[in-house]
Each structure stands twice: as C-alpha cells, then as structure tokens.
C-alpha positions in Angstrom: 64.8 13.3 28.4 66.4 15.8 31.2 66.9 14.8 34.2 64.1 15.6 37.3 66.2 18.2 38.7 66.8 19.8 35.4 62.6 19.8 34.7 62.1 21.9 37.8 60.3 25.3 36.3 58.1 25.5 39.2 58.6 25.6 43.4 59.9 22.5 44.0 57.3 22.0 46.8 54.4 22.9 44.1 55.9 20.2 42.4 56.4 17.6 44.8 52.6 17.9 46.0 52.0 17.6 42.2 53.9 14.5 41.7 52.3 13.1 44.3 48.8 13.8 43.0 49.7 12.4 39.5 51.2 9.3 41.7 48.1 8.4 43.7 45.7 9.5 40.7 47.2 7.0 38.4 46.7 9.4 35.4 48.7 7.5 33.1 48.7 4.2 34.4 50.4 2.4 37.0 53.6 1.6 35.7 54.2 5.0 34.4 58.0 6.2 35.2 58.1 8.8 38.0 60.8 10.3 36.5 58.7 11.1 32.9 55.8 12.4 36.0 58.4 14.6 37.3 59.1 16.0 33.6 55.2 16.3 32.8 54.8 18.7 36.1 57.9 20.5 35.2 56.5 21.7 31.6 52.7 22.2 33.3 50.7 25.2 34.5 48.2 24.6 37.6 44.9 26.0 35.7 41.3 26.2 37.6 38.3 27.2 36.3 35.3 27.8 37.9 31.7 25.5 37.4 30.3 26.7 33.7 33.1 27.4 32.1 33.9 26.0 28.7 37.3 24.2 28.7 37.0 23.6 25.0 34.9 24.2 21.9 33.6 21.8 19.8 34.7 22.7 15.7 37.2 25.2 18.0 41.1 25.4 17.6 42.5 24.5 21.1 46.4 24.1 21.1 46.8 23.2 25.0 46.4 19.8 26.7 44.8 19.0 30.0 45.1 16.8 32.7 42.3 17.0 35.3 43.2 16.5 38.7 40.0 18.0 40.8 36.4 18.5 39.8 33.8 17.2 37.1 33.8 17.9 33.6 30.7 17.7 30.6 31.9 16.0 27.7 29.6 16.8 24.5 29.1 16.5 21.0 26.4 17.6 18.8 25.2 16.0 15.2 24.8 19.0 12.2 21.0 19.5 13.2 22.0 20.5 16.6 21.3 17.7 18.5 23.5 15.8 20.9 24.5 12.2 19.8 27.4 12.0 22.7 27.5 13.2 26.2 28.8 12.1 29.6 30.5 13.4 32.7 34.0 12.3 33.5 36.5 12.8 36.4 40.0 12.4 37.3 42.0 10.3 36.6 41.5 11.6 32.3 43.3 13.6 30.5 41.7 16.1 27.2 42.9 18.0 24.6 45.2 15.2 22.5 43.7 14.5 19.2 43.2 18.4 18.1 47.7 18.1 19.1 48.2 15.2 17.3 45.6 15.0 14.3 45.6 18.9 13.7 42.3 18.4 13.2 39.4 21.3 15.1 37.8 19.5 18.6 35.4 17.0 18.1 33.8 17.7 21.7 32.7 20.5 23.9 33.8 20.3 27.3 32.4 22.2 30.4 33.2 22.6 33.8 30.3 21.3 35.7 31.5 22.1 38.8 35.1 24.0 40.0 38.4 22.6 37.9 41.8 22.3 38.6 44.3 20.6 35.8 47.6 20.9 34.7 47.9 22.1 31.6 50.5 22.0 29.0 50.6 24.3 26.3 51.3 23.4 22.5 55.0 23.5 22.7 55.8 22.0 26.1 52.8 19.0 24.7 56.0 18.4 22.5 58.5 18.3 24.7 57.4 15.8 26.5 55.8 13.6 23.8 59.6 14.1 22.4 61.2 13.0 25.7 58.8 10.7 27.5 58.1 8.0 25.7 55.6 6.1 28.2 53.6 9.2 27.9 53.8 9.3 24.0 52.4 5.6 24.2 49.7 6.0 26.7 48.4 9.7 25.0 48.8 7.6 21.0 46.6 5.1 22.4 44.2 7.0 23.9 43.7 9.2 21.3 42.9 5.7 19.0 40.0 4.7 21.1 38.7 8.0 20.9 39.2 8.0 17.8 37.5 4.9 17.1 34.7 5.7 19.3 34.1 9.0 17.4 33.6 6.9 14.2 31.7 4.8 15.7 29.0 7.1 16.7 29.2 8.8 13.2 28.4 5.3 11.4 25.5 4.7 13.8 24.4 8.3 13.8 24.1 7.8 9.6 22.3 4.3 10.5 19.5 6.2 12.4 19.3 9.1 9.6 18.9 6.0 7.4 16.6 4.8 8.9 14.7 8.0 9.6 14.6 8.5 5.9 13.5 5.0 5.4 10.7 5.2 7.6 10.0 8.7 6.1 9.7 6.5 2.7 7.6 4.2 4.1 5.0 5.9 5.5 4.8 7.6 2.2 4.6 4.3 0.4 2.0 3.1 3.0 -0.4 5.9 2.3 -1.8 4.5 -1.2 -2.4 1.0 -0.4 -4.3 2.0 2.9 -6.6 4.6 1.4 -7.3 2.0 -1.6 -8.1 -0.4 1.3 -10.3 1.4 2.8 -12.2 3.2 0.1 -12.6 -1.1 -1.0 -14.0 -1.7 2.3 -16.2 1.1 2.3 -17.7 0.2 -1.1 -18.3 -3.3 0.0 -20.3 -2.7 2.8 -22.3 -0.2 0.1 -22.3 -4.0 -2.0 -23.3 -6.1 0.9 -26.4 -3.7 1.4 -27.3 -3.7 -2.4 -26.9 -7.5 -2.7 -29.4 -7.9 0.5 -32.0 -5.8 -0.7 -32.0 -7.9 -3.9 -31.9 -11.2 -2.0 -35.0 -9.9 -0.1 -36.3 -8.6 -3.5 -36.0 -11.9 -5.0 -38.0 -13.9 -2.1 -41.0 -11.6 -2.4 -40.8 -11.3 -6.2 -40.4 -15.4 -6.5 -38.3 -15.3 -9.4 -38.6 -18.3 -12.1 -35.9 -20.8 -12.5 -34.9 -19.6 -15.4 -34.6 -16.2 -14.2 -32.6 -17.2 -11.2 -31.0 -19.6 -13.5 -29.3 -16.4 -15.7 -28.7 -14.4 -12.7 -26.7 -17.1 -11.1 -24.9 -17.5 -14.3 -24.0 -14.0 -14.3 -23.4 -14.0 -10.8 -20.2 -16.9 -11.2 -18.8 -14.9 -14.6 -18.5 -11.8 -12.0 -16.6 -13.6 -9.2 -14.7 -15.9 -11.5 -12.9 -12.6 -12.7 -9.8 -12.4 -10.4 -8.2 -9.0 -11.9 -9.3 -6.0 -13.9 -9.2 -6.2 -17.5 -5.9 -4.5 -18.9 -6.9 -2.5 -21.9 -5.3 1.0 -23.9 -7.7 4.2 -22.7 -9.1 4.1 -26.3 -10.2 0.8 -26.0 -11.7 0.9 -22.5 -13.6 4.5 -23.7 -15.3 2.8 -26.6 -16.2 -0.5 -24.3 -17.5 1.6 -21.5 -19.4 4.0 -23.8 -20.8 0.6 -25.7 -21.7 -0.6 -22.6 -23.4 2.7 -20.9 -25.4 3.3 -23.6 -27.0 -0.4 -23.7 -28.1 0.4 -19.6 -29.1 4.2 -20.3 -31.7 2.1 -23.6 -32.8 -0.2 -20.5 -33.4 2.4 -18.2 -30.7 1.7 -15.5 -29.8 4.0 -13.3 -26.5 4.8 -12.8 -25.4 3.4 -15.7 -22.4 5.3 -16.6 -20.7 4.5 -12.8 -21.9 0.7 -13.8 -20.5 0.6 -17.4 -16.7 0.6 -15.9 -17.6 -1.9 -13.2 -19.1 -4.4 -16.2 -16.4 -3.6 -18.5 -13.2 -4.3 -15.7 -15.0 -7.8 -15.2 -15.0 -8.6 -18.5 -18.9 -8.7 -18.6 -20.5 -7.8 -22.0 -23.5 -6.8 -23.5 -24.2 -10.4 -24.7 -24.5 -10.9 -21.3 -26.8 -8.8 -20.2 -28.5 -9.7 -23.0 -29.6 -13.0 -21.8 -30.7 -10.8 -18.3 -33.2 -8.4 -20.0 -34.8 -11.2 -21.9 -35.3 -12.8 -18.8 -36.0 -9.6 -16.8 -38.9 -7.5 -19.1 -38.7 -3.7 -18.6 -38.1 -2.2 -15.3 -37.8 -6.0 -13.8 -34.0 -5.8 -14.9 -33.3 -2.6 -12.5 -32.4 -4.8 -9.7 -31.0 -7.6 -11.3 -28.8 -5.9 -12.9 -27.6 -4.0 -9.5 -27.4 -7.7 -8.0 -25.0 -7.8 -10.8 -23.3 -4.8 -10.8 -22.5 -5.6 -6.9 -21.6 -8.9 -7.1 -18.4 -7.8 -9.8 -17.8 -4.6 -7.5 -17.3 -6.8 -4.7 -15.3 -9.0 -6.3 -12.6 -5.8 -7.6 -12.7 -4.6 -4.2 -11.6 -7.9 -2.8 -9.2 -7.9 -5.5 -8.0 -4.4 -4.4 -7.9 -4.8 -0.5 -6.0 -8.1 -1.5 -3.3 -6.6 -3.7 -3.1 -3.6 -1.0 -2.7 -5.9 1.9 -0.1 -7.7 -1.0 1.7 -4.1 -1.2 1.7 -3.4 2.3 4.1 -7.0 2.9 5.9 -5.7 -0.3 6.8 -2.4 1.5 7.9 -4.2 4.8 10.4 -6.7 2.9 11.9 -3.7 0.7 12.9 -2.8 4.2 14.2 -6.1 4.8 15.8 -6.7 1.7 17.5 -3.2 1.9 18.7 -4.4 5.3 19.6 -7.7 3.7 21.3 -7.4 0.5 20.5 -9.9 -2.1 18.0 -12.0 -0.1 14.9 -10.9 -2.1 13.2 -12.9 -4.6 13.2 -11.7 -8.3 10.6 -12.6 -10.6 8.9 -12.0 -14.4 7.5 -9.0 -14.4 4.5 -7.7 -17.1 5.7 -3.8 -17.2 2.3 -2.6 -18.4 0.4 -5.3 -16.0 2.6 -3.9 -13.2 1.5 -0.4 -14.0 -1.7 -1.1 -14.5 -1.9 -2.7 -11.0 -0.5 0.5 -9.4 -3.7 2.4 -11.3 -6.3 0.0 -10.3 -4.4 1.0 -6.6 -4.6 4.7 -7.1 -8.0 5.1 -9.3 -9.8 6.8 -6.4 -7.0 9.6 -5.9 -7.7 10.6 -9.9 -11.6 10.2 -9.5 -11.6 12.6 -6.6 -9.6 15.5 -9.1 -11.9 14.3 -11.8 -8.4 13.5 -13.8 -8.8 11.8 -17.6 -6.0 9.1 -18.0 -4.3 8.7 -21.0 -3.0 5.4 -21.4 -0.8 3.7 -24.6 0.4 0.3 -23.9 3.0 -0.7 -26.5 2.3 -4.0 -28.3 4.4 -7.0 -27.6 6.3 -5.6 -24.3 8.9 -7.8 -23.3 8.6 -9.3 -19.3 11.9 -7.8 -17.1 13.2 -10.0 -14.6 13.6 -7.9 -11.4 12.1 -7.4 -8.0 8.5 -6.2 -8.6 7.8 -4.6 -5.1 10.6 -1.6 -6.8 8.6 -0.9 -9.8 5.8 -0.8 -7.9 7.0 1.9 -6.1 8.1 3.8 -8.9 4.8 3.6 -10.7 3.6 4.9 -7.4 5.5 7.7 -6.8 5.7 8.9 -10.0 1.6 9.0 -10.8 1.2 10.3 -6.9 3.4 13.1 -8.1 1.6 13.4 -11.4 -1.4 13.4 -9.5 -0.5 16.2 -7.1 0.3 18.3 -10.0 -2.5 17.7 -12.4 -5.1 20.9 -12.0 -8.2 20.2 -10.0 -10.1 21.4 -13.4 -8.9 19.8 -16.5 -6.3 17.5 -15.3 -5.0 15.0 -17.6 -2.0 11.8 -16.7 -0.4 10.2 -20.1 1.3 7.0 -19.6 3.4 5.1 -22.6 5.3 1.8 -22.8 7.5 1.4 -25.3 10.6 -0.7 -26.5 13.9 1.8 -27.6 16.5 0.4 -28.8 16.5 -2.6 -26.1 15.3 -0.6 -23.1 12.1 -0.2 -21.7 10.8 3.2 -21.7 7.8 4.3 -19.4 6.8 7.6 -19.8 4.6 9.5 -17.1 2.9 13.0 -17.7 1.0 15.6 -16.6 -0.3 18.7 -17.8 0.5 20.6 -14.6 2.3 24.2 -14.0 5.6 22.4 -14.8 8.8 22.4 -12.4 10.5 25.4 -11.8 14.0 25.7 -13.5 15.5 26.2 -10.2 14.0 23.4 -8.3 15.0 20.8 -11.2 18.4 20.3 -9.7 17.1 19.8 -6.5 13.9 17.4 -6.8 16.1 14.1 -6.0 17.2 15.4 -2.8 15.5 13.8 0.2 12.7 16.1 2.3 12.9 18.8 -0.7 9.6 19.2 -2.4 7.6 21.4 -4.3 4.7 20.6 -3.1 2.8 23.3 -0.6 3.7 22.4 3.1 1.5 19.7 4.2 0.9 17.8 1.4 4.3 16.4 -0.4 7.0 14.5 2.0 9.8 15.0 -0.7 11.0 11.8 -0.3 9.2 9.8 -3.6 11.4 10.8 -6.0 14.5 10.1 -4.1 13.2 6.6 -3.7 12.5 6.2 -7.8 15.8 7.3 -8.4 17.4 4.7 -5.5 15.4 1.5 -6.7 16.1 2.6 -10.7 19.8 2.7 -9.8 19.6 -1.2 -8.6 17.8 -1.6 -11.2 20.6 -0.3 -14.0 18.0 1.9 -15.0 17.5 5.6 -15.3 15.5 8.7 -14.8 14.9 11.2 -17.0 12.5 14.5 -16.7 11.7 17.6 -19.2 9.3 20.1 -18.0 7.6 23.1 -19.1 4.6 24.6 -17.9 1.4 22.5 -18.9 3.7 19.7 -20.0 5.9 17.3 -17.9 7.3 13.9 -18.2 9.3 11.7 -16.5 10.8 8.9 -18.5 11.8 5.5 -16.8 14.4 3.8 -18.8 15.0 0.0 -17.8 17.3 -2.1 -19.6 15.6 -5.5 -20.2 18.3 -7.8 -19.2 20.8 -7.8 -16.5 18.5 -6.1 -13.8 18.4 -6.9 -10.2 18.5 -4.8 -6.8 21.0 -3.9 -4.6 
C-alpha cells in the first residue's frame, strides 16, 4: 500500500476534512487504519446528487462504488411480477455498490436519493486499488457483501415460500369448491325430505294405518337407514336396475318414479321390497308410503354425502399439512374403483345440471393400492371437474375404466368435448394456465394431478382429438407413498 502522502490526488485540505468525516462516521468500523482511510479518499471523487435521483439500477451494470457520507438513500428490490419484496431507507455510515465489483453479477437493488447526496465514490479501477492495498478494507467490504448476500437469498427462499403458498391456497379453494356445493345441494334436499317425511307422518295419524301396514313401512324404513354408502355398480348394471325398478313404480302409479328409481336402487332397495308395500298399501294408498320411503333412503345418502364432504374438506386441510410435513400422513388400503366412485357420488349434481350420461366400466378383481387416499381423491376430482367442464351442454358423455396392465393400475377418464388444442397440450400442467373461458377454470387442477401422481410413482398420460379425450392415470400397485 503507498504511503498517505503518496495517495494525495486531491487538495490536501479536501482531503483532510474528508478523513476526518470518514473518522467520526466510522464507515468501516472503528479500528479501521487511518492510513488505509487516507488511501480510500485519495483514489475517491466527492459525488452529490440531488433528492430523486437514481444512484443505481436494479438488473443495471454499475462499475463504481459508493460511500455515503450526507443524506438518505431508498434501497429497493422488486419480485418478477413487479412488486416490491425489499425496501428500506438507510444513512451514513453504509457504503453501496460492492457485490455488482466483486460478484460481476447486474445490481440486485435500486437505490434512490430520497433526499440531497453526497458520497465518495470510487470508480472500477481505483475499487481495486484499494481492495489490492488495503486489506482492512478488503475484509470489512468481503464481509459485508456476505450478509447481503445471504440476506438476498434469504428473501428469495421466503419470497418462493409465499408463491407456494399462494399456489397452494389457489389449489385449495379449487379443491374446496366440490365438497361444499355437494354439501349444500345435501342440505337443501333434506330439508325437501324432512317436509315429505312430515306430511306422511301427519298422513299416517289421520289415515290410522294398521299394524301391519305400519309394521312393513317400518321395516322398509330401517333397510333405508341401515344402508351407509351407495351401491357401487358398472353403468350397465345400474341402467338395467333403475329401468327394472322405474317401471315397477310407473305400473303402480307413482309419481316421479324415474327421479325415485336411482334413489331405491343406491340403497340397495328392490322390487321384492316394495312388494311387500303395495300388498299392504292397495292402489293409490302406496303414493305416500312409498314417498315416506323414498325420503327416508334420500335422507340417509345425503347424510352420507354431507358426511364424506365434511370428511373431504379435513382431507384437503391435512394435504396441506402433510405437504408442510413430509411423511407424517397416514397411508391406508385403498378400493381404486370405491375411491372413484366416492368422488362421483361427490360430484353427481355437477353432471345432472349438464344433463351428462356417465359411462362407467369397473374392471373385475381390482387390486387395493396402499397410499394416501385424500391424493387420489383429488385426482379423481380434478380430472372429472375438467371432464365435466368440457363435456357439451347437449349430448355430453364422461367414460371411466379401471383396469389392471401389466401390474399398474390404469384409470382412464374421457369426454367427448372439442378436444385440447395442439398448442395448449404442452402447456396444461403449468399452474394458472387454462383453457377454460375466463371465469370458470383456475388452471391449477391439473398441476395438482400431476404433483400427487409424481408421489405417488405414478403417471399421467393424455391423447386428444376433437370429440374424444382421455386422460389415463397409471399407478403402480406397490411401492407408492407421498412425498
């Protein structure tokens, strides 16, 4: 390092009020050598700037470093959509301008003059001269530029926390939608129930039905409430029981007998039931026992259905948890084609209201997959809302199949919508991208299928055409579990 009196450049009184105000400021610590002060001023420029002015750039290429002396300064930095995730003031004693020197990387902050600056500044090549001969300097700039360093990092990992968690909760509310309009559509119909079973009651009092009357109907009565869960059954063989069983109440003159015949057949009740009912109740007698019926299994689905929505709902909050929590979930056996048909008891109302025919094929003989069953859930859920979305509001048709390949499980969902463009395909897994019109789609469920499947060593696969596409889960039926 040269000597002080070989580092004057400047007046020597400019300097010495200089030194002074680098002494008393304490810019680089109190043990700092004056001598390596003395050199510092020597190499430095006195630089002011008025209030507004912008000192540097943030993603700008600034070669010079500063050391602030008067004034107040606005330190900034924004995140990529342009909004600021770091800002503060700061006043002497600080120096800027060292990592873009030392790192060669562009400035990570903006800095503004809020009010009238003066600094010493040091351009690129006196920076190294001094860094060269001062080593107290070298330390205190190296260090300095670490915790800023550090700091910087910091703020990016918790600035990719909250966009987490922003796409998280973006996932959830989308989850959360299903379950709560199945809720309340369940709690809407039983009221609708409760009313029906009171007029029947009343019916009942005034009508003075026989024991052995009353006798059938409460026997009918406990099959309908003993039934816990829908009846899982192929779409051929749920047609033919429905049909069997609308036609036997259209030849006994119920009415509505084809929005009763599903009701009957998810409950497991059959026509030798109602049997034993319309020998008991001659002719139009059996109207309203049968709709004392017909309520009394509603009722029980739809305390079924606000039961397993409530049950989804906690499922959705500890996928959070567990996602926050690696590994503390609870795995468990899970029935692939029960587990689907679950998610379609959930989401029945959403094809009713497009007038949608299902298609379903259950393979035979499906082997149980041990995993976390809150995930499949949400794939089934995504995947049919999507299938949903696209069916036409004339015509629409959903085909689901389960099937064993080659020891995977295969579950493939379709729809005979207007397909996915060719130009979108590469882009549907990407968060907040949809193809949906603006409004409806969140484009965060795929993204979400393609997340859980990956914990789940699974797959995702789609081919579409217009009038024709499937998505095909593939699950591997051992070694599964979630991240």
């Amino acid at each position: 390092m040269p000597a002080f009196s070989e580092c004057l450049t400047n007046s020597v009184q400019w300097q010495r009020e200089m030194l002074a105000e680098v002494i008393r400021l304490k810019v680089f610590g109190e043990d700092a050598p004056e001598s390596e002060l003395a050199c510092i001023i020597a190499e430095a420029q006195e630089y002011r700037l008025p209030a507004g002015a912008v000192i540097f750039k943030e993603e700008g290429d600034a070669r010079e470093f500063l050391i602030l002396i008067e004034g107040r300064c606005k330190v900034s930095r924004r995140d990529p959509n342009g909004g600021y995730v770091f800002k503060k003031m700061v006043e002497p004693p600080v120096f800027v301008g060292e990592m873009p020197l030392l790192s060669n990387i562009p400035t990570q902050v903006t800095v503004v003059a809020e009010t009238d600056v003066r600094s010493l500044r040091l351009d690129e090549e006196a920076f190294w001269r001094v860094m060269s001969g001062c080593p107290h300097f070298r330390k205190t700039v190296v260090a300095e530029m670490g915790t800023r360093m550090a700091g910087i990092q910091q703020q990016q990992i918790q600035q990719e926390k909250l966009a987490m968690l922003g796409t998280m909760t973006a996932g959830l509310m989308h989850e959360l939608n299903n379950p709560g309009a199945a809720a309340r559509r369940a709690a809407q119909q039983l009221r609708s129930n409760l009313e029906q079973m009171h007029s029947v009651v009343r019916e009942c009092t005034e009508r003075r039905y026989s024991p052995e009357q009353i006798a059938c109907l409460a026997q009918l009565q406990e099959r309908a409430l003993s039934v816990r869960r829908d009846r899982c059954l192929s779409s051929l063989e749920q047609t033919d029981a429905e049909e069997e069983m609308g036609l036997w109440l259209e030849e006994h003159s119920i009415p509505n007998a084809w929005e009763y015949a599903p009701v009957f057949v998810a409950s497991d009740i059959g026509i030798n039931n109602l049997n034993c009912l319309a020998a008991a109740f001659p002719g139009l007698e059996l109207i309203s026992p049968v709709d004392w019926v017909e309520a009394s299994a509603s009722s029980m689905q739809m305390v079924t259905l606000v039961e397993e929505s409530v049950a989804r709902v906690t499922e959705l909050a500890q996928s959070v948890k567990s996602y926050a929590h690696e590994g503390q979930s609870g795995d468990q056996d899970v029935d692939i084609n029960q587990s689907i048909h679950s998610t379609l008891v959930m989401m029945k109302h959403k094809m009713r209201e497009k007038n949608i025919r299902l298609q379903k094929d259950f393979g035979a003989g499906m082997p149980k997959i041990h995993c976390v069953c809150s995930g499949l859930n949400q794939v089934w859920t995504n995947l049919l809302d999507n299938a949903i979305d696209a069916a036409p509001a004339q015509g629409g048709e959903i085909r689901i199949r389960t099937e064993l390949v080659d020891g995977m499980v295969h579950v493939v969902i379709g729809d005979n919508g207007p397909g996915i463009p060719p130009e979108a395909r590469e882009r549907i897994f990407e968060p907040f991208f949809t193809t949906k019109p603006a409004g409806i789609g969140s484009g965060m469920g795929l993204g979400i299928v393609e997340r859980i499947l990956e914990g789940y060593q699974g797959s995702l696969t789609v081919e579409s055409q217009p009038g024709r596409t499937e998505f095909t889960v593939h699950l591997p039926i051992e070694s599964m579990s979630t991240r």
